[in-house]
C-alpha positions as semicolon CSV with decimal commas, in nm:
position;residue;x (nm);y (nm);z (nm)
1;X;-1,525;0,558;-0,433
2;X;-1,541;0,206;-0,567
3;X;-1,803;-0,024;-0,403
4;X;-1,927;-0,351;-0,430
5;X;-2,015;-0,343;-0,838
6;X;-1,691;-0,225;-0,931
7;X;-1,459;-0,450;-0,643
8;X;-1,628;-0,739;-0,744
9;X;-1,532;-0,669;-1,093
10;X;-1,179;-0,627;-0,993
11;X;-1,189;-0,917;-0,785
12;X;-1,332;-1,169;-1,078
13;X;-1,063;-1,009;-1,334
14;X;-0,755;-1,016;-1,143
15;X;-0,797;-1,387;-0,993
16;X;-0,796;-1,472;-1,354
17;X;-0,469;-1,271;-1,381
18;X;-0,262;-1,320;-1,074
19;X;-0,435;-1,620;-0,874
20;X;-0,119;-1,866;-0,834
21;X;0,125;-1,658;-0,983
22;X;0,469;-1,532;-0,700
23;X;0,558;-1,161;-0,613
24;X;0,877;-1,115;-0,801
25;X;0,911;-0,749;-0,705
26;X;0,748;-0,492;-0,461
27;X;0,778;-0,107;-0,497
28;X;0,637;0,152;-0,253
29;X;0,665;0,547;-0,312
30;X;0,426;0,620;-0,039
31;X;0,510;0,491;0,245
32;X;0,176;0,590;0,440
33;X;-0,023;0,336;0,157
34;X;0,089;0,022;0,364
35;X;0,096;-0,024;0,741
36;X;0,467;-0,168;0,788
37;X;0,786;-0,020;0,658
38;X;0,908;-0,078;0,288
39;X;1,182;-0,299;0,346
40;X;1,014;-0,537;0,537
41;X;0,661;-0,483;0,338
42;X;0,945;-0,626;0,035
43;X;1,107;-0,873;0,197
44;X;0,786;-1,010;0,371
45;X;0,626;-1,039;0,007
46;X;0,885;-1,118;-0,269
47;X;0,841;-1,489;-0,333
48;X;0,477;-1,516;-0,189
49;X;0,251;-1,694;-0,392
50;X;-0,120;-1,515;-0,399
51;X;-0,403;-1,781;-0,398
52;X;-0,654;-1,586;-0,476
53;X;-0,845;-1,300;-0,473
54;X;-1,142;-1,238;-0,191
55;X;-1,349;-0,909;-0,162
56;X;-1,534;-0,751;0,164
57;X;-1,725;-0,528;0,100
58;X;-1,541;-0,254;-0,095
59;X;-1,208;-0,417;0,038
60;X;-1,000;-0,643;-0,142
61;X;-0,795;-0,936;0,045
62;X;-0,514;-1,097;-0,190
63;X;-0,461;-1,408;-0,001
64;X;-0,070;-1,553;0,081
65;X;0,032;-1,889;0,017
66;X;0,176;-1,829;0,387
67;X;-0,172;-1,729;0,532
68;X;-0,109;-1,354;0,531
69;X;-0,341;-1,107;0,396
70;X;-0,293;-0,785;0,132
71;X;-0,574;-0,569;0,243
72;X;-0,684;-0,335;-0,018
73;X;-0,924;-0,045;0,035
74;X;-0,912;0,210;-0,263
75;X;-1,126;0,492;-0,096
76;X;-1,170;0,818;-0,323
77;X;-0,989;0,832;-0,598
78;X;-0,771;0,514;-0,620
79;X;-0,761;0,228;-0,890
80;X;-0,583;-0,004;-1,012
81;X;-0,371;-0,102;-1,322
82;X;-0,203;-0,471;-1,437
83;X;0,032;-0,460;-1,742
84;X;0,403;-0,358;-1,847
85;X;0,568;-0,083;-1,726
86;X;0,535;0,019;-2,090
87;X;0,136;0,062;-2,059
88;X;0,161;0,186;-1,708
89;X;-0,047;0,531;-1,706
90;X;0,085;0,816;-1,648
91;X;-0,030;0,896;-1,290
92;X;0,151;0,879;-0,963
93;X;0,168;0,492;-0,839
94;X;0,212;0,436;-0,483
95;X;0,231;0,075;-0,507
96;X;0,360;-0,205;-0,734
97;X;0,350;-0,571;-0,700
98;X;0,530;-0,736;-0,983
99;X;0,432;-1,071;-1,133
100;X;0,606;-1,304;-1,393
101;X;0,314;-1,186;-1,621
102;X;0,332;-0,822;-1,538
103;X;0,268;-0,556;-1,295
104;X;-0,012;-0,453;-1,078
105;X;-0,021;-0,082;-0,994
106;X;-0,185;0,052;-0,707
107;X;-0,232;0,416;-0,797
108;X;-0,444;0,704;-0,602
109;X;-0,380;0,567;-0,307
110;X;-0,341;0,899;-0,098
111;X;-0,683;0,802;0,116
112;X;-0,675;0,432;0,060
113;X;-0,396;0,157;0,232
114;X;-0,277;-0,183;0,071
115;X;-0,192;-0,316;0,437
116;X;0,066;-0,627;0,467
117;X;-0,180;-0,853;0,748
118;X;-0,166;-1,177;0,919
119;X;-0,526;-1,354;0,905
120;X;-0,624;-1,276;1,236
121;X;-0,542;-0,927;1,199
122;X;-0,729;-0,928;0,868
123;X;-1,050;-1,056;1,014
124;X;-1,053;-0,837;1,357
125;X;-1,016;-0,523;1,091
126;X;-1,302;-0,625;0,879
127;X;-1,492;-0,750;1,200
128;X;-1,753;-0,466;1,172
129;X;-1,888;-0,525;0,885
130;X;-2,219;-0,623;0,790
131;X;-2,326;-0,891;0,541
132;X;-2,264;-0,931;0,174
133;X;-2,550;-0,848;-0,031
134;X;-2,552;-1,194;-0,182
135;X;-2,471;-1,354;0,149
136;X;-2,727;-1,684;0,118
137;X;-2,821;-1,603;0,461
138;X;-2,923;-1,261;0,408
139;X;-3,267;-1,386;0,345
140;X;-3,557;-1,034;0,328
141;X;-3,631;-1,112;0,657
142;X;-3,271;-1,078;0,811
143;X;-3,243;-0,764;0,564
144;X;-3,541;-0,623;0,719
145;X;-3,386;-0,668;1,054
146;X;-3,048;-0,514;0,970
147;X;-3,247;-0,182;0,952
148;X;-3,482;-0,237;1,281
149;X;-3,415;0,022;1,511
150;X;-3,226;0,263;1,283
151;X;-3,352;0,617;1,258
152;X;-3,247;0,848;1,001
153;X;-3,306;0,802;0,612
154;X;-3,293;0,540;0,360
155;X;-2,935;0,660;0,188
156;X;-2,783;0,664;0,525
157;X;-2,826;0,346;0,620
158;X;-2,733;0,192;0,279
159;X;-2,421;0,336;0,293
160;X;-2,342;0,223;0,665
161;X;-2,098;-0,042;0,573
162;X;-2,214;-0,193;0,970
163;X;-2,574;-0,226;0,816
164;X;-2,487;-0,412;0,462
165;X;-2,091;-0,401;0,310
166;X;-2,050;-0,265;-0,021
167;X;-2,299;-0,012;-0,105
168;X;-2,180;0,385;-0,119
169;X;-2,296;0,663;-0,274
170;X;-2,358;0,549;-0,609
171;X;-2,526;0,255;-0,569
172;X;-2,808;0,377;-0,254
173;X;-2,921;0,608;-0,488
174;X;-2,951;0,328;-0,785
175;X;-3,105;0,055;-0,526
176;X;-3,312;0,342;-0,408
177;X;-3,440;0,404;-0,757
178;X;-3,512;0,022;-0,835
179;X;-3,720;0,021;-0,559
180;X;-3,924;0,335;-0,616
181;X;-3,840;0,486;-0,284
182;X;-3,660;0,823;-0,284
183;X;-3,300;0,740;-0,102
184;X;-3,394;1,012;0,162
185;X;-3,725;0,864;0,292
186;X;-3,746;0,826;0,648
187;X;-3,658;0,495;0,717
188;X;-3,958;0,485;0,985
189;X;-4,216;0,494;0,716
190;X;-4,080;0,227;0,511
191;X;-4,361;-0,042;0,512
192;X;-4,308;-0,411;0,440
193;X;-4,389;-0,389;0,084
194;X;-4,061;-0,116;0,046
195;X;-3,843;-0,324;0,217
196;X;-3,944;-0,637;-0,034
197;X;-3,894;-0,400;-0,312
198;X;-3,554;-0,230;-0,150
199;X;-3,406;-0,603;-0,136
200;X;-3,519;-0,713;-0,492
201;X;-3,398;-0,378;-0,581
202;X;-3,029;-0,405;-0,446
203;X;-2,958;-0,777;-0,581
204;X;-3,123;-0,684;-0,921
205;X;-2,888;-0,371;-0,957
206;X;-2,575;-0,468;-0,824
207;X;-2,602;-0,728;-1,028
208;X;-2,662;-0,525;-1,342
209;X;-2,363;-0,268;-1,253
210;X;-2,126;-0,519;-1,180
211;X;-2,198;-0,737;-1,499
212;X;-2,112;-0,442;-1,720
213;X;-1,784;-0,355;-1,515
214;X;-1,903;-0,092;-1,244
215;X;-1,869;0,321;-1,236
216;X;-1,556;0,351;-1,297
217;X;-1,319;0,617;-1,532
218;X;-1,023;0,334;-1,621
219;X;-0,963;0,049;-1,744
220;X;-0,797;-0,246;-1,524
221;X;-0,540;-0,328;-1,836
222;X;-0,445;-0,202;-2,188
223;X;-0,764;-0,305;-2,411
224;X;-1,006;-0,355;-2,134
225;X;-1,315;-0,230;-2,266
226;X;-1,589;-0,364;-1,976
227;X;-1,416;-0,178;-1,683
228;X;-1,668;0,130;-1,627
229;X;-1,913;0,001;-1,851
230;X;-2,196;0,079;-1,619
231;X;-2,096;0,478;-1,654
232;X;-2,332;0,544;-1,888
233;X;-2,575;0,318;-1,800
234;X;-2,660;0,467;-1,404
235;X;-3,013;0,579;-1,354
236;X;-3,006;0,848;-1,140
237;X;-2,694;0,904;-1,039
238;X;-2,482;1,214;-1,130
239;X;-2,803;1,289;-1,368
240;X;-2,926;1,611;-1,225
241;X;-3,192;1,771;-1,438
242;X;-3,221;1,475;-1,678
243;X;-3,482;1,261;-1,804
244;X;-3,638;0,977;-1,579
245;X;-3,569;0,632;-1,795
246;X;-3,931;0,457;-1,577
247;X;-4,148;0,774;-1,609
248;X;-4,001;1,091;-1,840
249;X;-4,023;1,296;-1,497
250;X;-3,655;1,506;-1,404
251;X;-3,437;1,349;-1,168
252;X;-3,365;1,626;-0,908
253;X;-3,004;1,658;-0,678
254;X;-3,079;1,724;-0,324
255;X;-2,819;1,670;-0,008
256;X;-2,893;1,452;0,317
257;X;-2,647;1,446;0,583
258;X;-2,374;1,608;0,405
259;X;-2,407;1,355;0,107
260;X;-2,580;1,437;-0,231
261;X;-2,883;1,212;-0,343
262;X;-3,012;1,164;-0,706
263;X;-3,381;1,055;-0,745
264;X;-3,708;1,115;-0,929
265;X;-3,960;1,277;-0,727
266;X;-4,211;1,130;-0,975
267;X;-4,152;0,791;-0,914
268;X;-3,962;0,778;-0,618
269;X;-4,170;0,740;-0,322
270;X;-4,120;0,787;0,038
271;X;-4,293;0,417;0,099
């Protein structure tokens, strides 16, 4: 599922492809991706003008030049596409928004909703969520208390979108390894010092992943070679059984709360 790394990435490259540009065409084969019915989802967008871009979390919000919201959440599985209908892949695209310059295709979207909001509605659906991990005001100290109280382990709470918005899967386990604490330490014995290295740790590597384009398996548009650039490049993630990059040691797959963790018991920590 995409998170913050690889929305932000989306975010940066398609303001620079659609930001002022008008709908000239909307197409929906799935009518459970949006939240109003097809006719009026067209008619309510053909001749908008989209601002810009804004992401939340792992949720996209194409703002309308009419003060309506696109709200994008891609969930497992879905991605996007901008170009002709000539490079369009060949998967199964539930949604198309067509611009003077060329298409965007929403495709996978059999978990994940592009839904057609006003502003308040936007904000009341997002309400929840906790704060950006580059949110000025999320000095170490607030950090620290977003996880006072909490029981539970470290990977859990990373992943609690109420706690901080954008991290998943992928990325607790990565923040988890920048910070030398294995991502299914009990929160309880996390000491000052692991919460100073937990928030270095997040900002330093969602930084990195989203600089080389995120975890993802294809490309935004036809010669994008940055998009997924950080699949190679994860440190413990989907690694079971292979080297440790910080200490030679073998990163080891183990499963908390239903989800899977990657970590290296030699320099992972549980403080």
């Amino acid at each position: 599922m995409p998170e913050y790394p690889e929305m932000e990435h989306y975010r940066q490259l398609l303001g620079e492809r659609i930001a002022g540009q008008q709908i000239v065409g909307a197409k929906v084969t799935r009518d459970k991706s949006i939240n109003i019915a097809p006719e009026q989802f067209r008619q309510r967008l053909i001749g908008r003008s989209v601002w810009f871009v804004e992401r939340r979390g792992k949720h996209l919000l194409f703002h309308l030049d009419n003060g309506e919201r696109l709200v994008l959440h891609l969930m497992l599985g879905g991605w996007l596409f901008y170009g002709t209908e000539e490079q369009r892949p060949e998967r199964t695209v539930q949604v198309t928004l067509s611009f003077p310059s060329g298409n965007l295709y929403f495709i996978g979207l059999r978990l994940g909703y592009l839904h057609l909001l006003s502003a308040k509605e936007a904000d009341a659906k997002l309400s929840e969520l906790g704060p950006e991990p580059f949110d000025k005001r999320l000095t170490l100290e607030r950090f620290r208390e977003r996880f006072k109280g909490k029981r539970g382990t470290l990977k859990t709470a990373l992943v609690d979108q109420r706690v901080i918005a954008g991290i998943g899967n992928c990325y607790a386990d990565e923040i988890a390894y920048e910070a030398a604490l294995r991502p299914d330490a009990k929160l309880t014995g996390l000491t000052p010092e692991s919460f100073e290295r937990l928030y270095a740790g997040m900002h330093t590597m969602l930084q990195e992943a989203a600089s080389k384009g995120g975890y993802m398996e294809h490309p935004l548009y036809a010669g994008d070679e940055l998009t997924g650039g950080y699949n190679d490049d994860c440190k413990v993630y989907d690694r079971p059984g292979e080297i440790c990059y910080r200490c030679g040691g073998t990163i080891e797959q183990h499963e908390v709360s239903s989800r899977k963790v990657f970590f290296c018991p030699s320099c992972q920590k549980e403080r």
